[in-house]
N, CA, C and O atoms as a GROMACS GRO file, in nm:
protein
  344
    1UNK      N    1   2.717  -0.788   0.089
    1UNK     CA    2   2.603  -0.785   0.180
    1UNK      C    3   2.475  -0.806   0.101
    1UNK      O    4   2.444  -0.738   0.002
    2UNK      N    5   2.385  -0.928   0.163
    2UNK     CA    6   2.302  -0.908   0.108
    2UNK      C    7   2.180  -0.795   0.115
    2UNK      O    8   2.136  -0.783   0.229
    3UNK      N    9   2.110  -0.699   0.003
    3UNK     CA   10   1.988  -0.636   0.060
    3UNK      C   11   1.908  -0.686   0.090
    3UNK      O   12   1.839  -0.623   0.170
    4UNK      N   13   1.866  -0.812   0.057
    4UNK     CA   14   1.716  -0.844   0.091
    4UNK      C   15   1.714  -0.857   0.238
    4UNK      O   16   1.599  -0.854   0.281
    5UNK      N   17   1.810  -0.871   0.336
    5UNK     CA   18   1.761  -0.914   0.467
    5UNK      C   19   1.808  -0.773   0.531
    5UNK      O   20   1.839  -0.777   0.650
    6UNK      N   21   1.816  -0.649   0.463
    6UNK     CA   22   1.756  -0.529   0.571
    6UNK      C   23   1.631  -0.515   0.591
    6UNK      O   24   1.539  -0.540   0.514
    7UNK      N   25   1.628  -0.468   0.718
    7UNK     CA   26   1.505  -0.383   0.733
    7UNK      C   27   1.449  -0.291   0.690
    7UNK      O   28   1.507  -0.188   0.657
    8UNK      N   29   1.286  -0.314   0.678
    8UNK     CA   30   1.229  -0.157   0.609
    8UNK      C   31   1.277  -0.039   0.613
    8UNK      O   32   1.291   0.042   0.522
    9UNK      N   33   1.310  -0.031   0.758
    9UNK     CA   34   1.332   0.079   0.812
    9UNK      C   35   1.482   0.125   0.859
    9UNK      O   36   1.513   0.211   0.941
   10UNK      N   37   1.565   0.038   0.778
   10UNK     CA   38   1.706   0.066   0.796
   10UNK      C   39   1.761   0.134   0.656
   10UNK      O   40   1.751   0.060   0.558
   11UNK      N   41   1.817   0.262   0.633
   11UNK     CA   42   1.910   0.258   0.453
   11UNK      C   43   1.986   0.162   0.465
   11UNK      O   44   2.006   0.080   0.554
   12UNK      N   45   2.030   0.179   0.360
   12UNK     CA   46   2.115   0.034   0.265
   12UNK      C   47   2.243   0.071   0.381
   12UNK      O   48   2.280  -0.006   0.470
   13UNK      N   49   2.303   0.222   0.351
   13UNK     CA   50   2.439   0.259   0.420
   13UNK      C   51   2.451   0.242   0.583
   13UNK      O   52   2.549   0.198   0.644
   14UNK      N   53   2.304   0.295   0.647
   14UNK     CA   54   2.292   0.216   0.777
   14UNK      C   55   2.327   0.111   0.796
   14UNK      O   56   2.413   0.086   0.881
   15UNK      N   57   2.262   0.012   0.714
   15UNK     CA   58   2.276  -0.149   0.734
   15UNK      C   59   2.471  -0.197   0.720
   15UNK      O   60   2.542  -0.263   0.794
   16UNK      N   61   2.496  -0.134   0.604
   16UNK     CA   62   2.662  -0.147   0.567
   16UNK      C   63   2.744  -0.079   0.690
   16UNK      O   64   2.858  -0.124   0.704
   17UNK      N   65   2.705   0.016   0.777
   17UNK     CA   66   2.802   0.035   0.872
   17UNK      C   67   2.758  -0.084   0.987
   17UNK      O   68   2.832  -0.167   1.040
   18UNK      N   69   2.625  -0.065   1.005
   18UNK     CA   70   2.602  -0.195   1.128
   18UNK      C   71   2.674  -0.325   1.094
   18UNK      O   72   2.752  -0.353   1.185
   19UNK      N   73   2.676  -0.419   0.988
   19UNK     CA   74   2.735  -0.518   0.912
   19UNK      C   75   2.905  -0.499   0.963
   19UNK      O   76   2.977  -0.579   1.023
   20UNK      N   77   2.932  -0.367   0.916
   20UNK     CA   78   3.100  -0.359   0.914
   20UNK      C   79   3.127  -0.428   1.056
   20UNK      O   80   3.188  -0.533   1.079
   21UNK      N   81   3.051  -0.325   1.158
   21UNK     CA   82   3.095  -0.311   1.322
   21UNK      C   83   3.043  -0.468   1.361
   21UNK      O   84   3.113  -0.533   1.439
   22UNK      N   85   2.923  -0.526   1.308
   22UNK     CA   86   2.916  -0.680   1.381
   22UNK      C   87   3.010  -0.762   1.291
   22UNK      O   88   3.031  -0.865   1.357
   23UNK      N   89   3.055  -0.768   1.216
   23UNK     CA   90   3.152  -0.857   1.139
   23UNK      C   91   3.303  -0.818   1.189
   23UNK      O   92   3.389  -0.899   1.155
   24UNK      N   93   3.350  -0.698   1.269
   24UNK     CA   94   3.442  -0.671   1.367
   24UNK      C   95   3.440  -0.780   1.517
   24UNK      O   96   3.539  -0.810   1.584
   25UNK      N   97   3.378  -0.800   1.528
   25UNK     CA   98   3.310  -0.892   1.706
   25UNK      C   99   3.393  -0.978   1.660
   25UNK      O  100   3.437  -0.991   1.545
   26UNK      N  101   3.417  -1.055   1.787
   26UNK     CA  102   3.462  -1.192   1.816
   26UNK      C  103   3.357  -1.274   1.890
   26UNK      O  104   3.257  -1.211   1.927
   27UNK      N  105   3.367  -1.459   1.930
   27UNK     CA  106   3.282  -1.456   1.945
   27UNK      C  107   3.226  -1.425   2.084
   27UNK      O  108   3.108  -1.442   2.112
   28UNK      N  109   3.306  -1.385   2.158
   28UNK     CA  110   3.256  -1.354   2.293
   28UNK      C  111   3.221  -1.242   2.257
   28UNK      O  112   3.100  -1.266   2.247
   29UNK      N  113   3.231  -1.143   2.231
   29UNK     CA  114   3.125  -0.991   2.229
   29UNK      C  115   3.005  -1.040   2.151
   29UNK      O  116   2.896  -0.997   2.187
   30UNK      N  117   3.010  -1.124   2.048
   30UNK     CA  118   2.889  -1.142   2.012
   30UNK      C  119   2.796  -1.216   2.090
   30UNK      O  120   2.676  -1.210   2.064
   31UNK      N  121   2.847  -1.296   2.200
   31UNK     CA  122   2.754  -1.353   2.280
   31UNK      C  123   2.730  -1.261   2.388
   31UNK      O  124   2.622  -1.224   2.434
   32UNK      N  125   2.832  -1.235   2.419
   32UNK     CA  126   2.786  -1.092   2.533
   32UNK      C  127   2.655  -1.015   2.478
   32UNK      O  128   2.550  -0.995   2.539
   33UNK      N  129   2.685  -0.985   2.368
   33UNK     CA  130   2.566  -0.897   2.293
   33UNK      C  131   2.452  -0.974   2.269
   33UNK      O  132   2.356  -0.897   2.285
   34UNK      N  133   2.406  -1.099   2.235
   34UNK     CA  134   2.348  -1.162   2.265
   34UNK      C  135   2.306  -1.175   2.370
   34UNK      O  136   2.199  -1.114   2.363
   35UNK      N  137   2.318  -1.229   2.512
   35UNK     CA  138   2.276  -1.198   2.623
   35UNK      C  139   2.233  -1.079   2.677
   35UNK      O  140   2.152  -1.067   2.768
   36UNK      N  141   2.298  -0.979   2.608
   36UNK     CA  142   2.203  -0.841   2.681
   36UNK      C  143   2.057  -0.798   2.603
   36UNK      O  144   1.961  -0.732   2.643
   37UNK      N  145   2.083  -0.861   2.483
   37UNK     CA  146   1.958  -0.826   2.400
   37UNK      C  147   1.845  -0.905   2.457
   37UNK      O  148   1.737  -0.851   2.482
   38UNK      N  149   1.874  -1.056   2.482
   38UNK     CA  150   1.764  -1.163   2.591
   38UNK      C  151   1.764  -1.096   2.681
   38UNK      O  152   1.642  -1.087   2.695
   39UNK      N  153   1.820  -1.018   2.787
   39UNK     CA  154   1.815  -0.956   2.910
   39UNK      C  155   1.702  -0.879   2.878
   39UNK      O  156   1.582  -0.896   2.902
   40UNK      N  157   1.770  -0.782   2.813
   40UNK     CA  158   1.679  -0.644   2.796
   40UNK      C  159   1.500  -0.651   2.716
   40UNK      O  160   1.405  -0.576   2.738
   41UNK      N  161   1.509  -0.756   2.635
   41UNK     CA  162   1.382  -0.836   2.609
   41UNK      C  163   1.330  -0.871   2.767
   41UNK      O  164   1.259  -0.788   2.824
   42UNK      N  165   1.366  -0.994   2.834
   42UNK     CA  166   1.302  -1.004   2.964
   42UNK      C  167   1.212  -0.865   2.998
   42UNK      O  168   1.092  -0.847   3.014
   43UNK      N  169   1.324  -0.779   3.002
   43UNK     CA  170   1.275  -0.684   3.089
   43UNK      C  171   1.154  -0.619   3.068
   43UNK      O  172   1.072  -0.585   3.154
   44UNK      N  173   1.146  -0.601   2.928
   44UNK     CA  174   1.032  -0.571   2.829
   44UNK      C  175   0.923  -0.617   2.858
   44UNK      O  176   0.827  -0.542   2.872
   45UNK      N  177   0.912  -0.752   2.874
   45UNK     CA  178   0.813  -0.843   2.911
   45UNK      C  179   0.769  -0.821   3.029
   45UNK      O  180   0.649  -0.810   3.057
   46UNK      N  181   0.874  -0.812   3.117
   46UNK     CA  182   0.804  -0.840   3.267
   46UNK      C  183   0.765  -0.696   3.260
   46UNK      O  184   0.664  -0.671   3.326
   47UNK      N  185   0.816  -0.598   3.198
   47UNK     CA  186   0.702  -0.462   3.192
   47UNK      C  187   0.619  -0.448   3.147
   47UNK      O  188   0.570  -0.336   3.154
   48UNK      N  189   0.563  -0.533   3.085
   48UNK     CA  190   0.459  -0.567   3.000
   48UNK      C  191   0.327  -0.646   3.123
   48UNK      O  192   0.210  -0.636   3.157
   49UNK      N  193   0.413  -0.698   3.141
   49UNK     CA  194   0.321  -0.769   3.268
   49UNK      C  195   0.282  -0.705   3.400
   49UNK      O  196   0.175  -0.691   3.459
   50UNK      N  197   0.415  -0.669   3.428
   50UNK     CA  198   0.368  -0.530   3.581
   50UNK      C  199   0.248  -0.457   3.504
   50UNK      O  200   0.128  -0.474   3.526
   51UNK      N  201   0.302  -0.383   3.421
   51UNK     CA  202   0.171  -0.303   3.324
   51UNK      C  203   0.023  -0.331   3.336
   51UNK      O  204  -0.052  -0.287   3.423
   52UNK      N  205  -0.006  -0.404   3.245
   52UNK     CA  206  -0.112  -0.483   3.290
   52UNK      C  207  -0.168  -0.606   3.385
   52UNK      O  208  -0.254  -0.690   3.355
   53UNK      N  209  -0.096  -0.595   3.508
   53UNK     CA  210  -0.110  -0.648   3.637
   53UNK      C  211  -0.094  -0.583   3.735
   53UNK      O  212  -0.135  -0.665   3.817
   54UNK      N  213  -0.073  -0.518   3.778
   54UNK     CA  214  -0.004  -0.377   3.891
   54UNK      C  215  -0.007  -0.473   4.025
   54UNK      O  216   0.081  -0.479   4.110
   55UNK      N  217  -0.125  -0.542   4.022
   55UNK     CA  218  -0.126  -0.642   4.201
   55UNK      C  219  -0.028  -0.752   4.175
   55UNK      O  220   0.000  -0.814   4.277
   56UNK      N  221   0.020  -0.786   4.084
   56UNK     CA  222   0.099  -0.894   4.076
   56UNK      C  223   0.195  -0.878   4.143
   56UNK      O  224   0.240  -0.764   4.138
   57UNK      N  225   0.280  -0.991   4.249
   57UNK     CA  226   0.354  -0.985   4.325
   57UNK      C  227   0.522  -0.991   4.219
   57UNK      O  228   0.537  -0.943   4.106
   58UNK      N  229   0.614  -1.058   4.293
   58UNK     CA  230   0.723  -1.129   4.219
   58UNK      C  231   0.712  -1.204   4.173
   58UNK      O  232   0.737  -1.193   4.053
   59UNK      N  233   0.673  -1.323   4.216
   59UNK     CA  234   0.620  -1.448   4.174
   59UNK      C  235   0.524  -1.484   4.079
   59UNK      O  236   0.551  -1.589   4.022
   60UNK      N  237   0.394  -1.417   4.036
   60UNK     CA  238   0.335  -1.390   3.930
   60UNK      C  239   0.382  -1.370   3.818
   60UNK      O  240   0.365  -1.434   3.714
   61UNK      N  241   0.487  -1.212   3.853
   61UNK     CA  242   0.529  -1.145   3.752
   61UNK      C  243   0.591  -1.257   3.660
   61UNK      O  244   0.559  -1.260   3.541
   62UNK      N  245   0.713  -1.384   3.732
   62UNK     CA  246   0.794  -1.436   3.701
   62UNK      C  247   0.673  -1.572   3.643
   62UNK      O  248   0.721  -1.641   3.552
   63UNK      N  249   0.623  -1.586   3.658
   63UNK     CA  250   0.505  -1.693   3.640
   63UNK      C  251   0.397  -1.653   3.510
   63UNK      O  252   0.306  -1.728   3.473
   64UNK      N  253   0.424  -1.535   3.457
   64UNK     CA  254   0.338  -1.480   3.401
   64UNK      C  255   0.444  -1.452   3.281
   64UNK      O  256   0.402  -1.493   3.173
   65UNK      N  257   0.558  -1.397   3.276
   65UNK     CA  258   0.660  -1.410   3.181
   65UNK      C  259   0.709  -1.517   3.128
   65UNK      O  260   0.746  -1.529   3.012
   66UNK      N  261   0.711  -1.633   3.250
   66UNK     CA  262   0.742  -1.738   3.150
   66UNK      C  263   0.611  -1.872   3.103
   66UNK      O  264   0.617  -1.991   3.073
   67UNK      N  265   0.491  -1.761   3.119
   67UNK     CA  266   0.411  -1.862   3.028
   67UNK      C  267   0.415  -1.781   2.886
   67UNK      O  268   0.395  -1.843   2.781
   68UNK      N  269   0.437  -1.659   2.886
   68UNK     CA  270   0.471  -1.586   2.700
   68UNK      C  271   0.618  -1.620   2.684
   68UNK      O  272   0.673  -1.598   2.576
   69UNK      N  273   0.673  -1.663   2.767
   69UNK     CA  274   0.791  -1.707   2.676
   69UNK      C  275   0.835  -1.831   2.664
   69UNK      O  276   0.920  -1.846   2.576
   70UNK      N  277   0.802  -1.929   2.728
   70UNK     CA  278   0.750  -2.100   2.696
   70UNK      C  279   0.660  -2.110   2.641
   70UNK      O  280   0.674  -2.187   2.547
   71UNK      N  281   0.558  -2.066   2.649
   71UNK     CA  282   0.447  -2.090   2.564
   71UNK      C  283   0.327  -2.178   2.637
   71UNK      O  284   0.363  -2.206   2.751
   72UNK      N  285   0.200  -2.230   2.608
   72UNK     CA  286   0.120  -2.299   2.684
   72UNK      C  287   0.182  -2.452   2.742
   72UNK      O  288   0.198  -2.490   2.858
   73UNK      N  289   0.211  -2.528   2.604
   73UNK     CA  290   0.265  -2.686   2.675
   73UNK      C  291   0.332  -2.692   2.778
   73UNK      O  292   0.289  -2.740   2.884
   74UNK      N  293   0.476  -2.633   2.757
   74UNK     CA  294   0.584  -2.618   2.776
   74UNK      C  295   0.557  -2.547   2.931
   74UNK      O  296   0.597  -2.618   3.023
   75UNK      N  297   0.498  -2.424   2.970
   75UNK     CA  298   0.406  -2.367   3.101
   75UNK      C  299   0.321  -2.455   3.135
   75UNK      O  300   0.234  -2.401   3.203
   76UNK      N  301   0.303  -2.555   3.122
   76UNK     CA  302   0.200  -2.607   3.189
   76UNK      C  303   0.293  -2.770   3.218
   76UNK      O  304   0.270  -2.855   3.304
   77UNK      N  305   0.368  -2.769   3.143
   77UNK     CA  306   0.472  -2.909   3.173
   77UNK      C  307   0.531  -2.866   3.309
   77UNK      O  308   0.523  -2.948   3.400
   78UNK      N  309   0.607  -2.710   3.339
   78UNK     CA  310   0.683  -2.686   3.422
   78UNK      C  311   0.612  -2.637   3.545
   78UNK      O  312   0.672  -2.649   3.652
   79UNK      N  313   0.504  -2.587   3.544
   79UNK     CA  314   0.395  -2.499   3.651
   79UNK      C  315   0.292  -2.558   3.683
   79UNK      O  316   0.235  -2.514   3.783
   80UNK      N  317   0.221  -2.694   3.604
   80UNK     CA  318   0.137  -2.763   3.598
   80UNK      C  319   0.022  -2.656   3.548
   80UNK      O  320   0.021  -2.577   3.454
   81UNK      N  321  -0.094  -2.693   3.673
   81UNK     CA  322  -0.213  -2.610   3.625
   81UNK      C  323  -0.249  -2.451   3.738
   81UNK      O  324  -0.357  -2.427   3.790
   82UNK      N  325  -0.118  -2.363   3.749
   82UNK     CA  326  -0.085  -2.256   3.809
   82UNK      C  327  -0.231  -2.170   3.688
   82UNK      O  328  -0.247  -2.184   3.567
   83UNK      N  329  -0.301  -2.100   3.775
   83UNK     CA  330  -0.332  -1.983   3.644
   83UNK      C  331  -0.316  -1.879   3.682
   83UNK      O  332  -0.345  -1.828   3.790
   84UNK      N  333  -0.245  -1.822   3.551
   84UNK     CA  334  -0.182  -1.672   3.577
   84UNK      C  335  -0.175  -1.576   3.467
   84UNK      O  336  -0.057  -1.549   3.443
   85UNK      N  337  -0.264  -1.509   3.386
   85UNK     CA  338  -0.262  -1.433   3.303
   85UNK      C  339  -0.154  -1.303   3.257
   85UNK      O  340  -0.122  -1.194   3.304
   86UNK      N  341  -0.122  -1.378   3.147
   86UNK     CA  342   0.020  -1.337   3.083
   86UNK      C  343   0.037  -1.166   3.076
   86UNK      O  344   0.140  -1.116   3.030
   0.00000   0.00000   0.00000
């Protein structure tokens, strides 16, 4: 294992049991696990956004998450010129 790619805030022996248990996965649990980590991110976000929006409807919310997570071009290729503060 390499050390240099733990975290600050992980011990070495932390990191060596996490390593053991993801090098156990196959690749469907690892994508499963993958997808819940993007899930649970979303969710983050759009709480981030209810948060500092409270009047925002559904549609905002969802309009407002995916201009921080496309980014400006990319939100403005798909939404045109919608404005909706992230």
């Amino acid at each position: 294992m390499n050390e240099t790619i733990i975290s600050n805030d992980t011990s070495l022996e932390a990191a060596r049991v996490q390593y053991g248990i993801l090098s156990k996965l196959d690749i469907a649990e690892r994508a499963e696990m993958t997808f819940e980590l993007c899930d649970n991110m979303r969710k983050f976000v759009e709480a981030g956004v209810r948060g500092r929006h409270p009047d925002y409807n559904k549609e905002q919310v969802h309009q407002a998450v995916m201009r921080l997570t496309l980014g400006e071009r990319l939100f403005r290729e798909a939404f045109g010129d919608i404005e909706i503060e992230p």
